[in-house]
N, C-alpha and C positions, 0 to 999 in steps of 0.2 A: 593480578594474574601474571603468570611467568611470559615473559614475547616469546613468541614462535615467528622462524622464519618462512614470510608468508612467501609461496611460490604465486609466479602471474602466468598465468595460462594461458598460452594464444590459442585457437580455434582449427584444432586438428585433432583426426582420430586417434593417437596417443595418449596426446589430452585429454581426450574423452573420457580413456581407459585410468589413467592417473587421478582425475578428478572421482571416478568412480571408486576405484579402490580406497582414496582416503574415507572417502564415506564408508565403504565397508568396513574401514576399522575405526570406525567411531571419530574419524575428525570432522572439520565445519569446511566448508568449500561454498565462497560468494559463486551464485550461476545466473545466469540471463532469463529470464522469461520475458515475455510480452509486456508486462504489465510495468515491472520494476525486478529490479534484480534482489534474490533472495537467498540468503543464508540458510545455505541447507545440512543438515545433520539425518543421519537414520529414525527416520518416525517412531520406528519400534524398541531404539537401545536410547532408555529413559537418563541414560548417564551421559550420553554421545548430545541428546537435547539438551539437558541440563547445561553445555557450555556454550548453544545459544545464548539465553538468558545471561551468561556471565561476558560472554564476549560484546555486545549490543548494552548489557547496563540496562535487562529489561525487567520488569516489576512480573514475578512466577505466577501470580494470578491473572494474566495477559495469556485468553490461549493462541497457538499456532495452527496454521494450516498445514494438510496433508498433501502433496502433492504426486499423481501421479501418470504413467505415460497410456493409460488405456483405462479404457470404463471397467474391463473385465478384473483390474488391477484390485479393484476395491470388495470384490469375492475372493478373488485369489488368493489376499494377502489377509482376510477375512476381517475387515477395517468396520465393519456396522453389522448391527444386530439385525437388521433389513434394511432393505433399497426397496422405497417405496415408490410407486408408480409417476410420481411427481418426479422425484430425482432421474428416472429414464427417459421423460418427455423433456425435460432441462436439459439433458444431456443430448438428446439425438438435436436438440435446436441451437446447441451452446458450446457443445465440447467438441475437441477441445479451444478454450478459450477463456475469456478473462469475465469467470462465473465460479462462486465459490458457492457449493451448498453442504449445509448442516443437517447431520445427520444422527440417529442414536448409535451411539459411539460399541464395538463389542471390548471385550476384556484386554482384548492384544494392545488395546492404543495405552503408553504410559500416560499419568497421572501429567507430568512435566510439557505433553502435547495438550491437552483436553482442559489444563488450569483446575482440577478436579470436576470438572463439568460431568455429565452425561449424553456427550453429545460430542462428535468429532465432526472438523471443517476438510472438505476435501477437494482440490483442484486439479484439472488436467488442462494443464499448461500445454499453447498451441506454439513456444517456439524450439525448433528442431533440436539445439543444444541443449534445453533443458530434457526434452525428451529422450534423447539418449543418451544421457548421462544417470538418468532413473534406469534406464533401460539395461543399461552396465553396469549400474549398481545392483539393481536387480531389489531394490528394497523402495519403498514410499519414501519421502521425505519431505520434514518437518519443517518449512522454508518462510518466515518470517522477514520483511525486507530487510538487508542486509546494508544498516546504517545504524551509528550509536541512537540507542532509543530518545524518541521526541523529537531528535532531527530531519531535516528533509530526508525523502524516500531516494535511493542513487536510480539512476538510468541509465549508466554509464558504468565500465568496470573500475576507471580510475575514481569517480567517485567512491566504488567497492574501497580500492586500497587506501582513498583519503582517510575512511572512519577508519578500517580494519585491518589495514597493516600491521603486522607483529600482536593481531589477538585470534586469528584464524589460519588455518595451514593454508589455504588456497583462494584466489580467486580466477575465474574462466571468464574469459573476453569471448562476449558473443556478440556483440557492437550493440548501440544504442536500442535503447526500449523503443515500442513501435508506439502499445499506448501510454504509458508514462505514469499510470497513477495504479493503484492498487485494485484487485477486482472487486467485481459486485459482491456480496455476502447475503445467501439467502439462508435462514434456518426452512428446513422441511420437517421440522421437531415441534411443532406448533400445530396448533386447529386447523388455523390459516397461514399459509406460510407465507412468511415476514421477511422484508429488506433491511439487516442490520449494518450495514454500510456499500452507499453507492457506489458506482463504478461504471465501466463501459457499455455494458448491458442494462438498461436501462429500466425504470419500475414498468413502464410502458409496455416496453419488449417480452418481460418476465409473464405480465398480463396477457398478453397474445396468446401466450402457451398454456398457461394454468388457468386465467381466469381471474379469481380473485385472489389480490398481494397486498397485504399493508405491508405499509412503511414504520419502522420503530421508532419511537418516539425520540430517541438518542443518536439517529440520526442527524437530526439537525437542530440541538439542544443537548445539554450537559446531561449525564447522567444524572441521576438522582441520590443522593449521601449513602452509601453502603449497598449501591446496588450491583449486581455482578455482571461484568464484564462478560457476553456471551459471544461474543467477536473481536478478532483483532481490531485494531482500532478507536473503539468504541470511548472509551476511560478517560485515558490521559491528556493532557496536552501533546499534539501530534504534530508532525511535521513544519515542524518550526524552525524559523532560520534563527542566530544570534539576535540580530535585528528586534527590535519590538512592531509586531506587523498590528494593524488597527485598519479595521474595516468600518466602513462608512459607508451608509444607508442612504441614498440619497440619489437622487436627477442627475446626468453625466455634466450638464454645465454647473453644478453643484459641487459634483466631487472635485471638479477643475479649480474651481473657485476656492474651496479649502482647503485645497494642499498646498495652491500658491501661497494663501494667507500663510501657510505655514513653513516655506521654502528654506531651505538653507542647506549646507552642504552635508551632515549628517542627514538630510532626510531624502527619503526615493519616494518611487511611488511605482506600484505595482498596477500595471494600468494595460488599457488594450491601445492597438496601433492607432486608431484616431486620438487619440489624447497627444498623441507625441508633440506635434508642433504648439499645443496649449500650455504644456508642463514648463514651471522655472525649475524644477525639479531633476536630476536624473532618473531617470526612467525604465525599467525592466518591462518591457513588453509581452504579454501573455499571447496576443494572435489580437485577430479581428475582434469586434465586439461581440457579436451574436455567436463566435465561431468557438462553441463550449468543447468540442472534440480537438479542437487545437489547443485551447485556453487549459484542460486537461493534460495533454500529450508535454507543455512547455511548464507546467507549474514548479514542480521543485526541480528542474535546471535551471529557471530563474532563480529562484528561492535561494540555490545556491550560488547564483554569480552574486547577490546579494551580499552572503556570511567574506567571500574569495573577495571582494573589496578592500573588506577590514575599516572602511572609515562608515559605513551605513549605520546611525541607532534606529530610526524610526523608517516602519513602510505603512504607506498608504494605499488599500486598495478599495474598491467599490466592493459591494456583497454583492454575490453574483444569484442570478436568478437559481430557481429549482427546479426547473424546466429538462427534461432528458439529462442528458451527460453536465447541465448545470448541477445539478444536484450533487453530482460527484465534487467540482470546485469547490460548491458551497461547502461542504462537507469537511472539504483537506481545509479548507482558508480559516475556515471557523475557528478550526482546533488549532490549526498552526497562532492566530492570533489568541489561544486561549479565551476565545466566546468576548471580548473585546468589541463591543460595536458601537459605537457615533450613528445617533438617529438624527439626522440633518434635518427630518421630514418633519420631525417634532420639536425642533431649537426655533 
């Protein structure tokens, strides 16, 4: 692909106005949301999406989330065949916030958003800058995290311009992510509507309001050979540092035990603040151990002080429980180590 010289946007209303215009004319602009920062293109100009995919080095059967700055957004812009009664009780509990829900998609969404699905994913993002920068564009947009695909998710803008420098017109500094990992994914396209990847809204949470939620089975498991990808996330090997990361099952005085067995200066260990003074190991620190909303919030800025090394091959981290916002970790770690797991409990 030809470089483009990428501008850095600092956090003024200008910017806002610049950031939005590239998007009206079909360019890609990195922006901040809550969750992680996202690559955003016009949802509805199928050719503006398509340099997503080419910028990121994403696989077109991968679909994108819709983002946008008001519930009323998603009539206006006439984004679903209906908004069913479930998605307006999500929404007065959840939005805006780091809650994605799936919907029957109508004719206006391109093919390039949707992966050919029938079903469009739709977000309303709670942080200000992403808001009104939709707000000024005046159009939805198709916002996929904004880092080369399968690598850690940015939370940061200079992460933005680490992967994306000279493959997008813009990135907008709207300072670090609050939550740090991707949002929840519900489909409302189902019987029962289902958790196709966790997030900060928790299955628990989701329960409060609806009632009854399964969880997908690809969740917390590979998908199955040929089966289709109905949420970001879901398919690929995901956020993953250079590193080879390897999850280990096991007792905390367990994992302590075999990483030392295995110390040496290429290896880390992705580990919570008590481990520290145990480890021969250098160390990446996620938070506390029970503290999944921090362990969450710090993941792939570890993840990427990690690759910013250059001398790490192997990381060692424990499998985190699937408990609330655990599930979200379990979720990123899994994939990030490509499903990779040491049963300690069975050696």
């Amino acid at each position: 692909m030809k470089a483009l010289e990428t501008q850095f946007l600092t956090n003024t209303p200008q910017n806002i106005n610049t950031a939005a215009e590239i998007l009206k004319s079909g360019g890609l602009v990195g922006i901040p949301t809550e969750t992680v920062y996202g690559l955003a293109a016009n949802a509805l100009n199928g050719s503006a999406v398509a340099k997503i995919f080419a910028a990121k080095g994403r696989p077109m059967d991968n679909p994108l989330i819709v983002h946008i700055a008001d519930f009323d957004d998603i009539k206006r812009f006439g984004l679903v065949s209906e908004i069913p009664d479930s998605a307006k009780k999500l929404a007065k509990a959840f939005w805006p916030g780091p809650l994605t829900m799936i919907m029957k998609k109508s004719d206006i969404i391109p093919d390039e958003v949707s992966a050919g699905l029938d079903t469009v994913a739709i977000r309303f993002p709670s942080h200000p800058s992403a808001q009104a920068i939709i707000k000024a564009a005046d159009v939805p947009l198709a916002a996929p995290s904004a880092n080369l695909s399968g690598s850690p998710s940015p939370t940061t803008a200079n992460h933005v311009m680490n992967d994306m420098n000279g493959r997008i017109d813009a990135v907008f500094d709207g300072g670090a992510c609050s939550v740090g990992l991707e949002s929840t994914v519900i489909t409302l396209a189902a019987e029962v509507p289902r958790v196709l990847r966790p997030g900060g809204i928790t299955v628990e949470m989701l329960k409060s309001v609806l009632g009854e939620v399964e969880v997908d089975n690809a969740v917390l498991h590979k998908l199955d050979d040929g089966q289709k990808a109905a949420s970001p996330g879901m398919k690929y090997k995901h956020y993953a540092p250079k590193a080879n990361v390897i999850l280990l099952k096991c007792a905390d005085n367990e994992y302590i035990k075999y990483v030392n067995a295995h110390a040496d200066k290429s290896v880390a260990a992705l580990c919570c603040d008590e481990d520290i003074p145990e480890l021969n190991v250098k160390p990446y620190t996620l938070g506390r151990r029970n503290d999944y909303i921090s362990q969450a919030h710090n993941l792939f800025d570890e993840l990427r002080k990690i690759d910013k090394s250059g001398k790490i091959k192997t990381v060692y981290s424990r499998l985190p429980s699937t408990d609330g916002v655990g599930m979200a970790v379990y979720n990123r770690l899994i994939r990030a180590a490509g499903f990779e797991v040491i049963d300690l409990e069975k050696m």
